[in-house]
C-alpha positions as a printed NumPy array, in Angstrom:
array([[  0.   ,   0.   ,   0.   ],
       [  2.169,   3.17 ,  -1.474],
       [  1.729,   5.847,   1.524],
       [  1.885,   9.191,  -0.602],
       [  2.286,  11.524,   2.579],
       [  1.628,  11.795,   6.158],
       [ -0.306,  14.055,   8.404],
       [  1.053,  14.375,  11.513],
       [  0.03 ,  10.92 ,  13.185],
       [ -2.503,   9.884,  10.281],
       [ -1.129,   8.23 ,   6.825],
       [ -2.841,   9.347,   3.462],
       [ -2.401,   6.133,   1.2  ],
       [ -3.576,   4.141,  -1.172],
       [ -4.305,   0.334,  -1.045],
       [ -3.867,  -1.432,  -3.754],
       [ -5.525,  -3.825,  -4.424],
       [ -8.545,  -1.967,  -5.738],
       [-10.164,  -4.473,  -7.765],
       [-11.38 ,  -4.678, -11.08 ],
       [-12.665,  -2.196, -12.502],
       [-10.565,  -0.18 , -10.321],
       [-12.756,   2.086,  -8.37 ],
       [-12.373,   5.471,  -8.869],
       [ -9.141,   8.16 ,  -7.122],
       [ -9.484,   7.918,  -3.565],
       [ -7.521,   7.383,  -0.593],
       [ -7.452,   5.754,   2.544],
       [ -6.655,   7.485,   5.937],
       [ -5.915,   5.838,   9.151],
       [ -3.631,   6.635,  12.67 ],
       [ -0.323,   5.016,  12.977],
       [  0.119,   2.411,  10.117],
       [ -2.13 ,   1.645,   7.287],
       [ -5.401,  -0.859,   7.389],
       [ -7.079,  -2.475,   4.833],
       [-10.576,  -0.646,   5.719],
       [ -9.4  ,   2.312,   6.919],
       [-11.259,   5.953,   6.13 ],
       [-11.955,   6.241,   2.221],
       [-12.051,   9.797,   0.644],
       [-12.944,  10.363,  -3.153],
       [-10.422,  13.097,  -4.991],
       [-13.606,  14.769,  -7.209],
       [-12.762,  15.986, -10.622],
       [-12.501,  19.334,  -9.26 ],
       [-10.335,  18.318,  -6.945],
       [-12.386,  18.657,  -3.82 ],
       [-12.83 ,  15.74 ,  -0.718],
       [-15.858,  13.796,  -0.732],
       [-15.845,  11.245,   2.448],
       [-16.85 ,   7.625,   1.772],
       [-16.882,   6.332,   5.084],
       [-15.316,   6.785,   8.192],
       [-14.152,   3.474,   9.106],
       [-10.895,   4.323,  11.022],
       [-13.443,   6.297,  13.375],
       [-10.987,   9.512,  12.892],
       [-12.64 ,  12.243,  15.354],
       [-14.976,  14.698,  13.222],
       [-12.213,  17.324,  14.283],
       [ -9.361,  15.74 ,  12.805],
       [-11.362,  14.616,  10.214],
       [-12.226,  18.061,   9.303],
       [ -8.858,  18.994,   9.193],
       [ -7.72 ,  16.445,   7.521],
       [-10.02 ,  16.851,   4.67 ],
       [ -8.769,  20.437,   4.57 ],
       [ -5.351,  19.62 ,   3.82 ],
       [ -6.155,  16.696,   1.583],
       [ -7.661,  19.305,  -0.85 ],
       [ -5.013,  21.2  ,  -1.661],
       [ -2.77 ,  17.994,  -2.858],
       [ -5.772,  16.272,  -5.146],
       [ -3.481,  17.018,  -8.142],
       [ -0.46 ,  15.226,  -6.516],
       [ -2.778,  12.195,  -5.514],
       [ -4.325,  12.1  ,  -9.063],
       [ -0.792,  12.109, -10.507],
       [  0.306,   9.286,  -8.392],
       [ -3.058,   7.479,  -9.123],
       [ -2.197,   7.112, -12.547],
       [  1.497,   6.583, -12.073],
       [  0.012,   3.138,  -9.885],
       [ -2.449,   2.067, -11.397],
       [ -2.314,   3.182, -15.327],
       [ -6.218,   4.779, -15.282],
       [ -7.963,   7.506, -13.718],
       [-11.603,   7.666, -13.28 ],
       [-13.256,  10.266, -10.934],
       [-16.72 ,   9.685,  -8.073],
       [-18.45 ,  13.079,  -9.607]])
């Protein structure tokens, strides 16, 4: 599961084994090291955060903030997307 950054005590990765059809950008979220069901977000076409789920039971601060400073890096986590998996295909 490539980890493409980290937030202070929470990873942002993906997981890959995704399926087929791959489902669409998103990434995981969870404290300490990565789980197979942690949090999902969707990366929107217009690059904003839709949340999926909250499985890793992040508090709705962190959550929050986290979301926040997701945004601003949907470009970089499209990019790497593709570099991982060879398609891109966005939520909404």
């Amino acid at each position: 599961m490539p980890q493409i950054f980290k937030l202070g005590s929470y990873w942002v990765y993906f997981w890959t084994n995704e399926g087929e059809p791959k489902e669409p950008v998103h990434v995981h979220i969870s404290k300490g090291k990565p789980v197979p069901n942690g949090t999902k977000v969707w990366i929107t076409k217009s690059g904003k955060c839709s949340l999926a789920n909250n499985n890793s039971k992040i508090p709705e601060q962190d959550l929050n903030k986290l979301l926040r400073l997701i945004e601003p890096r949907a470009f970089e986590i499209t990019r790497k997307w593709l570099e991982i998996f060879g398609q891109i295909s966005f939520y909404c």
